[in-house]
PDB file with one MODEL, atoms N, CA, C and O in Angstrom:
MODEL        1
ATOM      1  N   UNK A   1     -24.177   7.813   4.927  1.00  0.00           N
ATOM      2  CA  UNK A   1     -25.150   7.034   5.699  1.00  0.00           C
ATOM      3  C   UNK A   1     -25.575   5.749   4.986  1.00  0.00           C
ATOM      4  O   UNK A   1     -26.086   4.794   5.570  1.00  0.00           O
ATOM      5  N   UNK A   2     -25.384   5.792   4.005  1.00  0.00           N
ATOM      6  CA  UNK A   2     -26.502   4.238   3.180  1.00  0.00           C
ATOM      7  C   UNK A   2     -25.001   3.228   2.764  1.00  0.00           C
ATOM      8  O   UNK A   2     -24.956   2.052   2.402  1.00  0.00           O
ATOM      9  N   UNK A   3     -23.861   4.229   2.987  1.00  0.00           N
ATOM     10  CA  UNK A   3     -22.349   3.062   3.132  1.00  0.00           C
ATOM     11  C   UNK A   3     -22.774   2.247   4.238  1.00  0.00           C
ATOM     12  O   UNK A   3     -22.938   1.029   4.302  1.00  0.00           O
ATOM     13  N   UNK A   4     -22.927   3.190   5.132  1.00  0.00           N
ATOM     14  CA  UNK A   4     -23.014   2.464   6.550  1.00  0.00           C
ATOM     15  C   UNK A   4     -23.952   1.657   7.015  1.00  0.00           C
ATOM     16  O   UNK A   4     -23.899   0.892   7.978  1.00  0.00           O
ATOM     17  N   UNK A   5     -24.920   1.897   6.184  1.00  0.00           N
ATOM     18  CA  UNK A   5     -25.829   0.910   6.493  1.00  0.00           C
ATOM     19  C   UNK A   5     -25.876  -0.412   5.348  1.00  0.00           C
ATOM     20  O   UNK A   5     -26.523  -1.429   5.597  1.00  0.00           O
ATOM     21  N   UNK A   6     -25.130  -0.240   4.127  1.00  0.00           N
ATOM     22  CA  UNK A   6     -25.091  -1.558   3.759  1.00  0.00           C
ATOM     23  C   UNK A   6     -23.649  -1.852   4.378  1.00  0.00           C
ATOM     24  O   UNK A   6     -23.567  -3.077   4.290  1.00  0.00           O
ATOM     25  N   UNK A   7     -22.974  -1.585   4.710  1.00  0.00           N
ATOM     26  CA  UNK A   7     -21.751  -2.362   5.724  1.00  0.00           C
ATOM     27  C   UNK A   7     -22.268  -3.350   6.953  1.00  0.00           C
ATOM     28  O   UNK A   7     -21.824  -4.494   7.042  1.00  0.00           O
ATOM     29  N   UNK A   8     -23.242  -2.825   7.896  1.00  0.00           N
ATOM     30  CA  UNK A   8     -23.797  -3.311   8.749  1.00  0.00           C
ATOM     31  C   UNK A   8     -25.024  -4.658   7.679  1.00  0.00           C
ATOM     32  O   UNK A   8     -25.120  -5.809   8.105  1.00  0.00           O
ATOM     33  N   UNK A   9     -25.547  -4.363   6.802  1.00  0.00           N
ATOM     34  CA  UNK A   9     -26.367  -5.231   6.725  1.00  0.00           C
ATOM     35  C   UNK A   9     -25.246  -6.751   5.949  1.00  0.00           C
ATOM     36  O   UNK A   9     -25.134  -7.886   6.413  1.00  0.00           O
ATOM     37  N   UNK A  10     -24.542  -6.128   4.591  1.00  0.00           N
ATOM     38  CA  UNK A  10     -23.326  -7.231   4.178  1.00  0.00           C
ATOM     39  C   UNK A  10     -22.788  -8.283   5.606  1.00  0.00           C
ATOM     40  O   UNK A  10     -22.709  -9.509   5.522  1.00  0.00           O
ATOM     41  N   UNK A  11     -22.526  -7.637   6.624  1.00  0.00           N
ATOM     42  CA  UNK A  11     -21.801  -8.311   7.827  1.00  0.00           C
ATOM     43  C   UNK A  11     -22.905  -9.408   8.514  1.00  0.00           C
ATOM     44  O   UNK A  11     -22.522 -10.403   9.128  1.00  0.00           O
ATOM     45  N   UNK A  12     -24.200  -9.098   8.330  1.00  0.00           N
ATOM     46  CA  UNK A  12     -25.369  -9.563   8.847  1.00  0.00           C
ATOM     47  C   UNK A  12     -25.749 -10.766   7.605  1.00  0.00           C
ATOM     48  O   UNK A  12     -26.142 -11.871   7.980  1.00  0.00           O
ATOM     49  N   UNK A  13     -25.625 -10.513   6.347  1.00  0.00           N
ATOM     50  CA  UNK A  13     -26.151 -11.438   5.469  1.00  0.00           C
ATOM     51  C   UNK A  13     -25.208 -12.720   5.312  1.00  0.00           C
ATOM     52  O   UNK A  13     -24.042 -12.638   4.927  1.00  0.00           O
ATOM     53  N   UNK A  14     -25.877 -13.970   5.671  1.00  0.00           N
ATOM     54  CA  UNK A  14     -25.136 -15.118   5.707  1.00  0.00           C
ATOM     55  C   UNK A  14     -25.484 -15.525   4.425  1.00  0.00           C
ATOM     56  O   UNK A  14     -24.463 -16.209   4.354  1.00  0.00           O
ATOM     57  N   UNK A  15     -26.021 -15.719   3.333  1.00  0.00           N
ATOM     58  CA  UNK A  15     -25.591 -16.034   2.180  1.00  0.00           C
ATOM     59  C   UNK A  15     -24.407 -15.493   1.270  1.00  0.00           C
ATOM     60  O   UNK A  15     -24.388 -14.352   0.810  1.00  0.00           O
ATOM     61  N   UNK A  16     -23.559 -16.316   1.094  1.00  0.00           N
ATOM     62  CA  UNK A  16     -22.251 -16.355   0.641  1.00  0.00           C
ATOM     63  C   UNK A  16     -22.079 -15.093  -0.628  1.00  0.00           C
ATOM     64  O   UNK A  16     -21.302 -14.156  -0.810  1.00  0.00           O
ATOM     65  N   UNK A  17     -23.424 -15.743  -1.450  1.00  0.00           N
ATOM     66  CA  UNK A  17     -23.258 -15.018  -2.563  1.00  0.00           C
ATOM     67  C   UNK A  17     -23.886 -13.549  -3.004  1.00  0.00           C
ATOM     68  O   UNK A  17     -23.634 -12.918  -4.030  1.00  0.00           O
ATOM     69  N   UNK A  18     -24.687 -13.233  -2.034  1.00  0.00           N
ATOM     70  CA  UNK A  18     -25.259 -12.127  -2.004  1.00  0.00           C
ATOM     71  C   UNK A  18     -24.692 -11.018  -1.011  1.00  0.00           C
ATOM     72  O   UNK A  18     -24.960  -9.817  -1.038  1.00  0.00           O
ATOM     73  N   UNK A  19     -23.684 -11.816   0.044  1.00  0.00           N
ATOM     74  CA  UNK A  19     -22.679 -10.865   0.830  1.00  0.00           C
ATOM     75  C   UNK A  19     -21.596 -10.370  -0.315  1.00  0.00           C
ATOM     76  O   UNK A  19     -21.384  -9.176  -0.529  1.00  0.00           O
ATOM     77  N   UNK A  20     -20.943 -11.432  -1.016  1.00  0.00           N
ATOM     78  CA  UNK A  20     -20.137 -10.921  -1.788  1.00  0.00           C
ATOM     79  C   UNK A  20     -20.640  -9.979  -2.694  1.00  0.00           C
ATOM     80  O   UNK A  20     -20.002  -8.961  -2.963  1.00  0.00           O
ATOM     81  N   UNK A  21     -21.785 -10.246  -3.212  1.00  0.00           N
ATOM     82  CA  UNK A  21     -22.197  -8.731  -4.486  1.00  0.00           C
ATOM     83  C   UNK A  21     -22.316  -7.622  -3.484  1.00  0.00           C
ATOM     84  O   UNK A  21     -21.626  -6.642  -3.761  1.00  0.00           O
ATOM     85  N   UNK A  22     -23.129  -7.529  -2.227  1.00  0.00           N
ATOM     86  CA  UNK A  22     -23.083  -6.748  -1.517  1.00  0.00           C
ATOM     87  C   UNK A  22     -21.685  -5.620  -1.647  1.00  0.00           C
ATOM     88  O   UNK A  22     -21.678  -4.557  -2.267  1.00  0.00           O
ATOM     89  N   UNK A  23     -20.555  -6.231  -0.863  1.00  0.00           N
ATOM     90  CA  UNK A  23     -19.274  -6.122  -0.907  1.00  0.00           C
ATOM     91  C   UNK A  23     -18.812  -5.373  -2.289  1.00  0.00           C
ATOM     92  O   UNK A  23     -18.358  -4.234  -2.398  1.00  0.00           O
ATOM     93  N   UNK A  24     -18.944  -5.892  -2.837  1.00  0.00           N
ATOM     94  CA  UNK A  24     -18.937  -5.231  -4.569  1.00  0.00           C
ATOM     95  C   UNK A  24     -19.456  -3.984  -4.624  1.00  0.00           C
ATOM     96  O   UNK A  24     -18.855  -2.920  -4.774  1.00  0.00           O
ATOM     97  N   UNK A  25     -20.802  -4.218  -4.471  1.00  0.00           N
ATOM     98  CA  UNK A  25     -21.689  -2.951  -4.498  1.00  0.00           C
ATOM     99  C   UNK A  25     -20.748  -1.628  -3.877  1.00  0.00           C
ATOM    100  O   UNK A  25     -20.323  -0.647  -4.489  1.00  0.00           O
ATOM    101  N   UNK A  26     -20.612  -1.960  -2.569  1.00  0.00           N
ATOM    102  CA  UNK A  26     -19.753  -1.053  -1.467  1.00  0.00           C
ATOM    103  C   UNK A  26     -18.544  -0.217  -2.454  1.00  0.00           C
ATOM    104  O   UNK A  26     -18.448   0.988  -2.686  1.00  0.00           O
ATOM    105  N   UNK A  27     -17.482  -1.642  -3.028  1.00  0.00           N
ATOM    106  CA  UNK A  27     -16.416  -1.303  -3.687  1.00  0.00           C
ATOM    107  C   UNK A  27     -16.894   0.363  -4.765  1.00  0.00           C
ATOM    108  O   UNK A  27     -16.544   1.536  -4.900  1.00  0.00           O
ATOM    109  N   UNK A  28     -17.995  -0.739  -5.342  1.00  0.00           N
ATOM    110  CA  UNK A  28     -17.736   0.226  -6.747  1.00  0.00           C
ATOM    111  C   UNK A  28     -18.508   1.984  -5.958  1.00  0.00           C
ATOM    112  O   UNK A  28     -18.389   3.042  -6.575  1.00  0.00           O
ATOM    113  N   UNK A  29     -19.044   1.919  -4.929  1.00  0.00           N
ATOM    114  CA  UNK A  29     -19.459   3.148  -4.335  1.00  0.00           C
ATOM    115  C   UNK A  29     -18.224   3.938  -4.204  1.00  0.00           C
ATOM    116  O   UNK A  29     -18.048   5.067  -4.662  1.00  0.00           O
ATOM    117  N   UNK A  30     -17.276   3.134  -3.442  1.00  0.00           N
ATOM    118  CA  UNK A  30     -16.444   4.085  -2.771  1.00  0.00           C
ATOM    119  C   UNK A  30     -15.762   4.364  -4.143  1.00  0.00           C
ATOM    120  O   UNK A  30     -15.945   5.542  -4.448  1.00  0.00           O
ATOM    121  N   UNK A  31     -14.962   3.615  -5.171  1.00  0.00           N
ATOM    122  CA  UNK A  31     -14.559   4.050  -6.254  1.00  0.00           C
ATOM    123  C   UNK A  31     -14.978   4.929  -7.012  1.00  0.00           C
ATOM    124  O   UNK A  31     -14.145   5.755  -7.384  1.00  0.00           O
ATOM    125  N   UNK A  32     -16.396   5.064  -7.504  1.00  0.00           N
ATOM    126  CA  UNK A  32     -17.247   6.041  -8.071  1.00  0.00           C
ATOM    127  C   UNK A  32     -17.511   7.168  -7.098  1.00  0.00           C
ATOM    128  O   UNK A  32     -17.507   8.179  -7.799  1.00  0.00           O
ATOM    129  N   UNK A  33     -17.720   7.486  -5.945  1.00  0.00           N
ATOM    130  CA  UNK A  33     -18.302   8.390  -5.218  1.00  0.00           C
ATOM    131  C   UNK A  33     -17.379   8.807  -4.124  1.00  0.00           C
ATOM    132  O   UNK A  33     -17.837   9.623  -3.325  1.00  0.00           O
ATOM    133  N   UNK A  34     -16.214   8.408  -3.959  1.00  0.00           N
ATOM    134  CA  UNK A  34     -14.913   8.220  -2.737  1.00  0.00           C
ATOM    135  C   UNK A  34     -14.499   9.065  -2.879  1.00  0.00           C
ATOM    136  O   UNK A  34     -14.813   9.803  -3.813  1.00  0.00           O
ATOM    137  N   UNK A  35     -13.688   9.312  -2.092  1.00  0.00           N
ATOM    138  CA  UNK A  35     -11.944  10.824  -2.272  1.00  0.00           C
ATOM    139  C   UNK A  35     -10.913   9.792  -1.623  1.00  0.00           C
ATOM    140  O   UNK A  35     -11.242   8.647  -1.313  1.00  0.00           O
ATOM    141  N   UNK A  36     -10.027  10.153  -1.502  1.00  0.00           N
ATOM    142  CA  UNK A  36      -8.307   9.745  -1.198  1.00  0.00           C
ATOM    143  C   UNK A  36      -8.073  10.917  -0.676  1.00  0.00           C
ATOM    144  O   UNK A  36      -8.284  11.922  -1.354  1.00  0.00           O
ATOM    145  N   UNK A  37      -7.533  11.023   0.793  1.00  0.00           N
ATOM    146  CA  UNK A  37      -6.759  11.989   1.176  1.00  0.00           C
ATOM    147  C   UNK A  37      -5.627  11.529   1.167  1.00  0.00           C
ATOM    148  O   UNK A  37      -5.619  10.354   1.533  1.00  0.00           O
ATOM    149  N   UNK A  38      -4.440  12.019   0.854  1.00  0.00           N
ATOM    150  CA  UNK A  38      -3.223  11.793   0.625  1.00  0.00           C
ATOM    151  C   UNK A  38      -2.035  12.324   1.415  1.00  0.00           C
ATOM    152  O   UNK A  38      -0.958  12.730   0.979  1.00  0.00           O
ATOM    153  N   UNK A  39      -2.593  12.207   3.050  1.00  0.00           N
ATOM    154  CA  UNK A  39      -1.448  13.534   3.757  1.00  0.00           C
ATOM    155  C   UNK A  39       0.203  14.242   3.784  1.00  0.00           C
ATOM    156  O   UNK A  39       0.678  15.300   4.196  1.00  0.00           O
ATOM    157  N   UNK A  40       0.793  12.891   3.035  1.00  0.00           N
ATOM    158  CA  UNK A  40       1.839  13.473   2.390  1.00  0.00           C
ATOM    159  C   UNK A  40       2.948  12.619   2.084  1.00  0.00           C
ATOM    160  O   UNK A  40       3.495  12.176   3.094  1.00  0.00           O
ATOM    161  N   UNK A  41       3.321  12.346   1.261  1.00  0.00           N
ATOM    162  CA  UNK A  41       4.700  11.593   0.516  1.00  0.00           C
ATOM    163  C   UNK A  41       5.557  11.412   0.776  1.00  0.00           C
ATOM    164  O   UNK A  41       6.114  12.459   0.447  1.00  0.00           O
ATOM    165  N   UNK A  42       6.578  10.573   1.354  1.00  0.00           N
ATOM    166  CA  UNK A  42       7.660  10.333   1.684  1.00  0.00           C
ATOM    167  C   UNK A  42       8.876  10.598   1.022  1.00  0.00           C
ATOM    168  O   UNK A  42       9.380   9.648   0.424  1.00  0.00           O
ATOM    169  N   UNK A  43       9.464  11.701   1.000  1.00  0.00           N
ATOM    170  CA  UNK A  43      10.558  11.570   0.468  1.00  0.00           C
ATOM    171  C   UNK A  43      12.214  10.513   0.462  1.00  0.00           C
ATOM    172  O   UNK A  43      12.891  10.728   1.468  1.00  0.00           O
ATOM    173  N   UNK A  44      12.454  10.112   0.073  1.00  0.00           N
ATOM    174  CA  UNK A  44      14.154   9.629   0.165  1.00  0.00           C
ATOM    175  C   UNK A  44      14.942   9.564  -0.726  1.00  0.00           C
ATOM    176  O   UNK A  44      14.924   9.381  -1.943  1.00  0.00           O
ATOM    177  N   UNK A  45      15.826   9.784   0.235  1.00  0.00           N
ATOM    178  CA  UNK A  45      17.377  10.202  -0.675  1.00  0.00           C
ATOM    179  C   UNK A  45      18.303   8.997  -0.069  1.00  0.00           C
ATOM    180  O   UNK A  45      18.638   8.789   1.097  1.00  0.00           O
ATOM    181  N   UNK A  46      18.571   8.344  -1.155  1.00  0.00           N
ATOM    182  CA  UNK A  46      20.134   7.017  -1.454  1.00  0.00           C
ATOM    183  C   UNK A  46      21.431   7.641  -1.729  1.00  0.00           C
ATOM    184  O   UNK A  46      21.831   7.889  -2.866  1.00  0.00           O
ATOM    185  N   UNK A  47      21.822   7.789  -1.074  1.00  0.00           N
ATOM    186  CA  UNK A  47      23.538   8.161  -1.742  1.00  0.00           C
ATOM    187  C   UNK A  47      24.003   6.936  -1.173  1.00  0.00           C
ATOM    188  O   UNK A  47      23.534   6.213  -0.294  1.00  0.00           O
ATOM    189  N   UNK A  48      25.279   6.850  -2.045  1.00  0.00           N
ATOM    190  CA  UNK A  48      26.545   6.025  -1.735  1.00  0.00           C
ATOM    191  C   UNK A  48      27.805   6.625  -1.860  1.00  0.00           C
ATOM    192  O   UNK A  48      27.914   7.851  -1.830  1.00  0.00           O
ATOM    193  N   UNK A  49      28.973   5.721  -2.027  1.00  0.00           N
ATOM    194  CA  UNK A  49      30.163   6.509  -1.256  1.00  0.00           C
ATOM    195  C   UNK A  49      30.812   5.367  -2.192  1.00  0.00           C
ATOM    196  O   UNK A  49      30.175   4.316  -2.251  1.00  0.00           O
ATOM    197  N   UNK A  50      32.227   5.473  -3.065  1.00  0.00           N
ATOM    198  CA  UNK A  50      32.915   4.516  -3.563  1.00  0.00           C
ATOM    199  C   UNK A  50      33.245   3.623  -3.228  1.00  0.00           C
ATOM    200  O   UNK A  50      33.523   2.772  -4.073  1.00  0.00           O
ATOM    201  N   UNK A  51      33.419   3.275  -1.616  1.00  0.00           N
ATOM    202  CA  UNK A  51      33.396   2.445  -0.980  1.00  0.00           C
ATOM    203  C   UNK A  51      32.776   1.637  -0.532  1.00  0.00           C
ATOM    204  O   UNK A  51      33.236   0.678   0.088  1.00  0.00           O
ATOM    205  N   UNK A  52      31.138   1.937  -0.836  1.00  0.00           N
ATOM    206  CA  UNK A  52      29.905   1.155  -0.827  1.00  0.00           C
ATOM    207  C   UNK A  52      29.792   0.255  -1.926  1.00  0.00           C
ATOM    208  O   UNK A  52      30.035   0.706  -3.045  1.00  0.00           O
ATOM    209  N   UNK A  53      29.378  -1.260  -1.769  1.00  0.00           N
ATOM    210  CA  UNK A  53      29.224  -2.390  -2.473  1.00  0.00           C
ATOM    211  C   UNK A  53      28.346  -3.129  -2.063  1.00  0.00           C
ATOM    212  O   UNK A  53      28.322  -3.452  -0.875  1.00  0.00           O
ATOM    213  N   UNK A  54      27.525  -3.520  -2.850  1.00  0.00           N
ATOM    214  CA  UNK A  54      26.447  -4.196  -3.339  1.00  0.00           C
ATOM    215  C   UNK A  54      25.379  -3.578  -2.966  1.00  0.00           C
ATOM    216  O   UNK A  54      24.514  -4.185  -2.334  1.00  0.00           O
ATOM    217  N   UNK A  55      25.257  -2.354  -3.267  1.00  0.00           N
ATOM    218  CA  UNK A  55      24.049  -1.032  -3.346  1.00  0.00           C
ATOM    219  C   UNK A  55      23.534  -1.409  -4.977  1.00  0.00           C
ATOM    220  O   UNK A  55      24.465  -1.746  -5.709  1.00  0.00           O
ATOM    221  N   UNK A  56      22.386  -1.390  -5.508  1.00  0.00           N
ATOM    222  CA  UNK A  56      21.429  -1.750  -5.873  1.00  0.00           C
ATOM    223  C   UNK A  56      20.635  -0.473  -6.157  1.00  0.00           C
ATOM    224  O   UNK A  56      19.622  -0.176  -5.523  1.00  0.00           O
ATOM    225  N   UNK A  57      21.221   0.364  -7.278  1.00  0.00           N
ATOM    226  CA  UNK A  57      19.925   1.670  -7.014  1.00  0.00           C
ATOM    227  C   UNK A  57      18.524   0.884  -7.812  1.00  0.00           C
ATOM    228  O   UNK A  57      18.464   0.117  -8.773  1.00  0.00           O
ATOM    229  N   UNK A  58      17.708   1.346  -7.112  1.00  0.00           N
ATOM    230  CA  UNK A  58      16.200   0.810  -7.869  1.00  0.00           C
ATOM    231  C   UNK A  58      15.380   2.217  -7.921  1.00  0.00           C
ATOM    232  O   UNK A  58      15.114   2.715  -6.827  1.00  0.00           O
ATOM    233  N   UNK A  59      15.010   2.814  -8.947  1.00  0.00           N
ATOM    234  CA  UNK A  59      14.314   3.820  -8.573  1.00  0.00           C
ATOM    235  C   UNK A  59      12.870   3.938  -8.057  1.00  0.00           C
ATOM    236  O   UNK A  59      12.199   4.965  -8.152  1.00  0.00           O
ATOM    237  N   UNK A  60      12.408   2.648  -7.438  1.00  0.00           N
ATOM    238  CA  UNK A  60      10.924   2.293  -6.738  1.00  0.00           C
ATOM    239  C   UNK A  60      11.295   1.737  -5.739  1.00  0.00           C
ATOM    240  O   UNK A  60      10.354   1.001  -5.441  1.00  0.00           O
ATOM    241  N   UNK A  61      12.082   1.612  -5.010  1.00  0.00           N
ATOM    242  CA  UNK A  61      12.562   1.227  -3.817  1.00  0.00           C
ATOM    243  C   UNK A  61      13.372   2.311  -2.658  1.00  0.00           C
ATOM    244  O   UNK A  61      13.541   3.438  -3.125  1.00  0.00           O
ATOM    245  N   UNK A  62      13.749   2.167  -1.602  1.00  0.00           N
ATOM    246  CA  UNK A  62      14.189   2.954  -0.747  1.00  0.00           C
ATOM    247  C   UNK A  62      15.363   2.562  -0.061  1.00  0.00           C
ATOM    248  O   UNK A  62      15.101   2.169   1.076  1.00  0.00           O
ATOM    249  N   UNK A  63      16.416   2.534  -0.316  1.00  0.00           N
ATOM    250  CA  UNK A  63      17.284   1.817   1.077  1.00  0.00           C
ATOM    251  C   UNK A  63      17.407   0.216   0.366  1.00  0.00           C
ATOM    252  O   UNK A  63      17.380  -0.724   1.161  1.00  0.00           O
ATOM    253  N   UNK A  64      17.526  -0.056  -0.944  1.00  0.00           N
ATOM    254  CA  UNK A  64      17.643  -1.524  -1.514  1.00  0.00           C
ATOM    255  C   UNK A  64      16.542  -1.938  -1.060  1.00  0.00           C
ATOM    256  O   UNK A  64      16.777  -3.032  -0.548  1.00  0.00           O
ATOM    257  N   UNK A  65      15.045  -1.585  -0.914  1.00  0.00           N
ATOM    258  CA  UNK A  65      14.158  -2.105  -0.216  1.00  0.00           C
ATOM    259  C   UNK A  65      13.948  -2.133   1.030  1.00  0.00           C
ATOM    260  O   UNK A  65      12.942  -2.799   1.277  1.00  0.00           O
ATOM    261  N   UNK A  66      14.519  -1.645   2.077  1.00  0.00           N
ATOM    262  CA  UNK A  66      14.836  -1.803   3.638  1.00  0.00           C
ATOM    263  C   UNK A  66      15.785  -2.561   4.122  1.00  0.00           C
ATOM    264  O   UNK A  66      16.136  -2.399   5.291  1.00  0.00           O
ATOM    265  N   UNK A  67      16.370  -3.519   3.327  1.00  0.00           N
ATOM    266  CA  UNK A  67      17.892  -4.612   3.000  1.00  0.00           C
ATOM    267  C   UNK A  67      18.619  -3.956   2.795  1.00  0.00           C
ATOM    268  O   UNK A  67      19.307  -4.638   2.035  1.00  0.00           O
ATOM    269  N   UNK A  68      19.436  -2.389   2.924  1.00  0.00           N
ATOM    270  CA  UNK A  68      20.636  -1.937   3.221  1.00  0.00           C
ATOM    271  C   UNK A  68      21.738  -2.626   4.001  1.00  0.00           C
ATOM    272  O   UNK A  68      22.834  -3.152   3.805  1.00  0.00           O
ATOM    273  N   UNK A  69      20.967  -2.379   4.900  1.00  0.00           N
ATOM    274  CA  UNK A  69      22.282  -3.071   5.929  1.00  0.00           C
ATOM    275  C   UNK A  69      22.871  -4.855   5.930  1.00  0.00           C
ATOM    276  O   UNK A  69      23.957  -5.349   6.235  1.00  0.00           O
ATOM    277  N   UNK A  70      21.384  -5.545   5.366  1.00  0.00           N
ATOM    278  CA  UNK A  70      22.259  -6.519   5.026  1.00  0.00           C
ATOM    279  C   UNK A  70      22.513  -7.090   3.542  1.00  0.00           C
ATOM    280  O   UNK A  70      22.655  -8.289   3.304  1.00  0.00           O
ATOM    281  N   UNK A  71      22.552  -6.012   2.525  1.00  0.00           N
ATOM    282  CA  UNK A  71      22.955  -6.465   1.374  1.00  0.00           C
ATOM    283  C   UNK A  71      24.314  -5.521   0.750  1.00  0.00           C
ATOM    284  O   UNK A  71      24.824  -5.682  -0.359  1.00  0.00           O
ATOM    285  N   UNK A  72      24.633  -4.743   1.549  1.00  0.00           N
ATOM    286  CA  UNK A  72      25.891  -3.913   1.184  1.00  0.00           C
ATOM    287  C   UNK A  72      26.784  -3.984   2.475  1.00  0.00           C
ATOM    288  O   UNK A  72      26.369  -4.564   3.479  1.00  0.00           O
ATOM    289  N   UNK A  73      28.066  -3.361   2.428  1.00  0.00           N
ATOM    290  CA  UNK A  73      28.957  -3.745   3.072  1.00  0.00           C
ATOM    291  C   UNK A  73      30.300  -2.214   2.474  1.00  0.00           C
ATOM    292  O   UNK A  73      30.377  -1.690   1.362  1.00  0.00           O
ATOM    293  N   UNK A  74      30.965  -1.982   3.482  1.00  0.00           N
ATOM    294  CA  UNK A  74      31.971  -0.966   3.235  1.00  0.00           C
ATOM    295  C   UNK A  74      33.018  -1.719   2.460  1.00  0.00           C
ATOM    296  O   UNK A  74      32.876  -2.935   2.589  1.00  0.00           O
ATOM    297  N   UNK A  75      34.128  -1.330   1.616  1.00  0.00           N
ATOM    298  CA  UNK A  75      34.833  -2.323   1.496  1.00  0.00           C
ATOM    299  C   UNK A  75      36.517  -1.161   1.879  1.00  0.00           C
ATOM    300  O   UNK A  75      36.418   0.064   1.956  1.00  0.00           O
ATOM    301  N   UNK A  76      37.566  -1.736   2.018  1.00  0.00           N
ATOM    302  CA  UNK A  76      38.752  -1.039   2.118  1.00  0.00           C
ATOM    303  C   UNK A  76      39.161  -0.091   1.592  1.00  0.00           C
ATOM    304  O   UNK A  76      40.281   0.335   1.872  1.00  0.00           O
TER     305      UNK A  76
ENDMDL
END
C-alpha cells in the first residue's frame, strides 16, 4: 500500500528533482523489500551437422543470437 501510494504521488509531483529521489526511494524499496518470481527458464539446445557453416557456438546466446538463418548456410 505505501508503494502505491508513493507511485501515485511521484507521477503527481512536478518538481524534477524531488520526482526523481522519489523514484529512487521506490527503487531501493522494491530492491530491499521485493521478491522475483521466476516462472521458468528457457531451455535450448544448438546442434549442428558437418555440413553446417558459419554456426558460431556462444554459450550466452541461442540460435547465433536469433541470426541462424541468416548467418549459416548448408554447404555440399
Amino acid at each position: 500500500p505505501d508503494f502505491d501510494k508513493m507511485v501515485l504521488a511521484a507521477r503527481a509531483e512536478l518538481d524534477e528533482a524531488k520526482r526523481k529521489q522519489m523514484y529512487h526511494d521506490m527503487a531501493v524499496m522494491v530492491r530491499d523489500e521485493g521478491g522475483l518470481i521466476l516462472p521458468m527458464f528457457n531451455q535450448f539446445i544448438d546442434a549442428t551437422g558437418p555440413k553446417v557453416a558459419g554456426w558460431v557456438e556462444d554459450p550466452h546466446q541461442e540460435l547465433c543470437n536469433g541470426y541462424a538463418l541468416a548467418k549459416c548456410w548448408l554447404e555440399a
